[in-house]
Backbone bond lengths (Angstrom), bond angles and torsions (degrees), N, CA, C in turn:
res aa  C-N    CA-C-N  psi(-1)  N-CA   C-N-CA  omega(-1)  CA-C   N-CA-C  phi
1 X - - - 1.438 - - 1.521 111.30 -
2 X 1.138 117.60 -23.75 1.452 116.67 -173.50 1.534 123.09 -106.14
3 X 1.665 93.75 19.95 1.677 95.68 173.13 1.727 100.09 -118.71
4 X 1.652 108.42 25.37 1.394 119.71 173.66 1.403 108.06 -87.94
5 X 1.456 111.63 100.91 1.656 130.48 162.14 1.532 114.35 -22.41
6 X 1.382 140.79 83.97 1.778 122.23 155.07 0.938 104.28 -50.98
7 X 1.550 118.52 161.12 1.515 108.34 154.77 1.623 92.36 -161.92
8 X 1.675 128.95 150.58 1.157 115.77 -158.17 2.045 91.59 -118.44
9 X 1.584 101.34 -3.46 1.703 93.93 158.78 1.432 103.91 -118.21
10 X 1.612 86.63 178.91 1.506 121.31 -158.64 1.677 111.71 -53.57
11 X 1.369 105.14 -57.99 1.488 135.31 -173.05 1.916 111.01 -77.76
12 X 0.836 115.74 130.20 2.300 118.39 165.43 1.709 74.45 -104.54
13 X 1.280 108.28 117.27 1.372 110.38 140.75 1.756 121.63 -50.22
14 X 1.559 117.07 149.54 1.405 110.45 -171.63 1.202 137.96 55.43
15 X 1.604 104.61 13.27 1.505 126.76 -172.18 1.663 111.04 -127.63
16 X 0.926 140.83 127.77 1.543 162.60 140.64 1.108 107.83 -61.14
17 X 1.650 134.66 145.03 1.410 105.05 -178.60 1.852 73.96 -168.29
18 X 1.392 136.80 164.28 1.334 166.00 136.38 2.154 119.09 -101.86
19 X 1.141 80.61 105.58 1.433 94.09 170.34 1.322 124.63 -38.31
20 X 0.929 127.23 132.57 1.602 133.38 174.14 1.285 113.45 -109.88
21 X 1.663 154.33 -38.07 0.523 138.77 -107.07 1.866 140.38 153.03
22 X 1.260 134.94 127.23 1.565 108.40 154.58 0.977 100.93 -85.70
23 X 1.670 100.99 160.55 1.871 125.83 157.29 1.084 113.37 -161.40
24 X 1.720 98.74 150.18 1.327 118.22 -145.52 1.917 98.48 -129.51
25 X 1.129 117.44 164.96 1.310 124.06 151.24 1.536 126.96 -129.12
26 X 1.475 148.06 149.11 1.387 106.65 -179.32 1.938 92.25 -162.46
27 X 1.217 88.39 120.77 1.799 89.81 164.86 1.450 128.75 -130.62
28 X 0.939 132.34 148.80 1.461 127.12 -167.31 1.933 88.09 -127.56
29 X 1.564 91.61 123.16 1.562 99.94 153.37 1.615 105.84 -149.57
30 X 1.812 98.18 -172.08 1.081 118.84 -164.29 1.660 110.96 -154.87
31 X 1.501 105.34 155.93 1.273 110.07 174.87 1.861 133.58 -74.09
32 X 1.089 120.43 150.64 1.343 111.06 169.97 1.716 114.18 -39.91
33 X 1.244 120.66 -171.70 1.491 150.44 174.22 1.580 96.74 -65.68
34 X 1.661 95.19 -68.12 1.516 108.69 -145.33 1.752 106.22 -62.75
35 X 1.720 96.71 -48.79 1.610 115.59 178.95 1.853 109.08 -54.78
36 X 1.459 108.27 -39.92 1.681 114.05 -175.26 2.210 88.69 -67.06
37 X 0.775 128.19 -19.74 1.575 111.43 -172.81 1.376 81.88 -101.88
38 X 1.584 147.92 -60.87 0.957 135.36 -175.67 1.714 106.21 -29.67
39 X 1.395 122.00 -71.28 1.392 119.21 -167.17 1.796 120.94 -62.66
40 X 1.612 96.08 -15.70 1.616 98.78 179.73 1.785 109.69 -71.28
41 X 1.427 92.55 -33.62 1.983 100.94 177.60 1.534 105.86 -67.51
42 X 1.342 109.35 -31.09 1.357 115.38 -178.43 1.373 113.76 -46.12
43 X 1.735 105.38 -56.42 1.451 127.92 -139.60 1.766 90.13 -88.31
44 X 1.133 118.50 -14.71 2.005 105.76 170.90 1.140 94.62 -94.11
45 X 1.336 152.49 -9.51 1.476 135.87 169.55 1.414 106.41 -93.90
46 X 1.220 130.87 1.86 1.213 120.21 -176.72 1.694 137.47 71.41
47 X 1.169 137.76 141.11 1.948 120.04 -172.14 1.286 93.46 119.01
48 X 1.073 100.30 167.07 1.673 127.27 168.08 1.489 120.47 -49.20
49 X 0.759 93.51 140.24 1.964 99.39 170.90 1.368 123.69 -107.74
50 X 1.209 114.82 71.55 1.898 116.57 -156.46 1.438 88.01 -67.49
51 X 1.605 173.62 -24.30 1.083 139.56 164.90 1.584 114.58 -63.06
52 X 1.219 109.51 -21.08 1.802 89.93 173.42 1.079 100.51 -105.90
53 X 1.078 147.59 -30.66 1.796 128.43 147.48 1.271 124.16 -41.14
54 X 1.459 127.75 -29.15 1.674 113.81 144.14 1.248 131.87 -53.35
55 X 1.460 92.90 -39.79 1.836 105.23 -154.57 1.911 81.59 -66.34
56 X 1.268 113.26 -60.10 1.900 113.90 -155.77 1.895 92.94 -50.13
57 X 1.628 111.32 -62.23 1.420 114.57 169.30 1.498 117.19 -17.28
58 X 1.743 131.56 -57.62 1.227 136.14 -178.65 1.452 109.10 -90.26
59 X 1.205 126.98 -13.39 1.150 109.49 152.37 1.489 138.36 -79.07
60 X 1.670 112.99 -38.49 1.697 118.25 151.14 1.310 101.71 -26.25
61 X 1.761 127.58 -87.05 1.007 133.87 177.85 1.563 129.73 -9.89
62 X 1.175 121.14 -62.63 1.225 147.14 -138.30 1.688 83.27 -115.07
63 X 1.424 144.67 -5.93 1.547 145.65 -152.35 2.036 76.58 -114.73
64 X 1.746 95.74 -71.27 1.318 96.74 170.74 1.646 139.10 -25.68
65 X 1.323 94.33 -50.74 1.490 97.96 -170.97 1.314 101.43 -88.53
66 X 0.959 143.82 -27.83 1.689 138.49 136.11 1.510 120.96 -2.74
67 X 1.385 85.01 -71.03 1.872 113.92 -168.08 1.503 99.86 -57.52
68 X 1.340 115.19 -32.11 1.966 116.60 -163.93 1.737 77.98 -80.07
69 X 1.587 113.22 -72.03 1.295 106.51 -155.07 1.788 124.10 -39.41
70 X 1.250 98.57 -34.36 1.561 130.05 174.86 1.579 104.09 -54.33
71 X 1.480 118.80 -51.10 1.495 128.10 178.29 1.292 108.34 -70.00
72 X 0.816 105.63 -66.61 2.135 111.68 -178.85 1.280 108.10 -52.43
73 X 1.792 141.38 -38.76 1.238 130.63 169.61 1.348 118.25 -51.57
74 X 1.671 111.97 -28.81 1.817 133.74 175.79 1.158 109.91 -73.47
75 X 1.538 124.28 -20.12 1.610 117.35 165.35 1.639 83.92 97.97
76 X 1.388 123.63 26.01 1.717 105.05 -179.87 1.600 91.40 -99.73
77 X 1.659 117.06 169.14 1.098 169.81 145.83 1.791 112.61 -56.85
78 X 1.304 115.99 -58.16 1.468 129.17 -171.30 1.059 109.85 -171.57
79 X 1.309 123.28 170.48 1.477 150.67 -120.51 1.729 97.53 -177.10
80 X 1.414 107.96 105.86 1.157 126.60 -179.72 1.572 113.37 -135.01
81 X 1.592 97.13 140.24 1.704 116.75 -171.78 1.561 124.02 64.26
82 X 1.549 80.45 37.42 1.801 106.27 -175.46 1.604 93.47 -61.72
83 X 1.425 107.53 124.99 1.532 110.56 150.07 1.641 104.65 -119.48
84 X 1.858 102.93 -179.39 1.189 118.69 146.55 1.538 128.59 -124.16
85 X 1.367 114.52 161.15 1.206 149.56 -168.97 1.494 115.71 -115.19
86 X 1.479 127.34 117.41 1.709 114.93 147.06 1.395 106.51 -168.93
87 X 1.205 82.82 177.95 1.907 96.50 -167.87 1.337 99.85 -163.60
88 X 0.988 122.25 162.70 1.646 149.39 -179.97 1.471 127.55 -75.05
89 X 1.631 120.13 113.25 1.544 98.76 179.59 1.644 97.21 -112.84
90 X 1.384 94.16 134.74 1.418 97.51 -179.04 1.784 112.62 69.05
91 X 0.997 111.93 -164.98 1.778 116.98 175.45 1.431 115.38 -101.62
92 X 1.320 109.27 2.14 1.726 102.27 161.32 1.236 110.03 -157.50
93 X 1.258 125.05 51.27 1.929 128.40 166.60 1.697 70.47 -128.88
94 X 1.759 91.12 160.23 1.788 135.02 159.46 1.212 103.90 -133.87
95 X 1.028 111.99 125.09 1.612 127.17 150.72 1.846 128.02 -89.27
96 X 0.833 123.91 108.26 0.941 114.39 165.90 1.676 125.08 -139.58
97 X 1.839 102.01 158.89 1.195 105.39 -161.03 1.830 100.38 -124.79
98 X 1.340 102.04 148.13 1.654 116.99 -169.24 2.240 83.23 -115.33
99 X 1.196 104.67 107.94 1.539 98.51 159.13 1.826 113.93 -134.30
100 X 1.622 82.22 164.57 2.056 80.75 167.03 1.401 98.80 162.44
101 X 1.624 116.39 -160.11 1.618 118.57 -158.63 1.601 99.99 -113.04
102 X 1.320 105.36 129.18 1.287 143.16 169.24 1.704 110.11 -65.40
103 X 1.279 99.57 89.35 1.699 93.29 175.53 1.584 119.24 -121.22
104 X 1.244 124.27 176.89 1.615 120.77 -145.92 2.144 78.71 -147.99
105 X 1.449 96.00 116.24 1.661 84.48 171.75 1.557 112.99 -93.52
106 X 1.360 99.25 147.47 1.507 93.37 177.00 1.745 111.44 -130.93
């Protein structure tokens, strides 16, 4: 799974390739109790919120490695015009989604 190419353009230079496909990856999480009151004290003082800047961080991640596993079950090579996607459920889940085209080089 991890010798599956991302790539966020169209073209792999030096590559030929036939489409297979979309693919997607997608996880939705959320923080503990303790960390969601941690970030509410946060949010009247103002600054960053490094637990939900982790949490989105491990979810990209974890959306990604989805998306390869998702490609390689398709018999692809790489994964081209990968974007992402997310949005909020409720006031403390993220969802997010890793998608794009499944190609097979030939």
């Amino acid at each position: 799974m991890s010798d599956i190419l991302v790539t966020t353009t169209e073209n792999i230079p030096g590559h030929q390739y036939e489409v297979i496909g979309e693919v997607f990856g997608l996880t939705t999480q959320s923080k503990n109790l303790i960390r969601n009151i941690g970030a509410s004290l946060k949010n009247v003082v103002g600054g960053e919120i490094r637990d939900y800047t982790n949490m989105l961080d491990e979810a990209r991640n974890v959306a990604v490695d989805r998306l390869k596993l998702n490609a390689a079950n398709m018999g692809a090579d790489a994964v081209v015009m990968m974007r992402f996607d997310s949005g909020s459920i409720g006031t403390d889940m993220q969802s997010v989604a890793a998608y794009g085209t499944a190609v097979k080089y030939i």
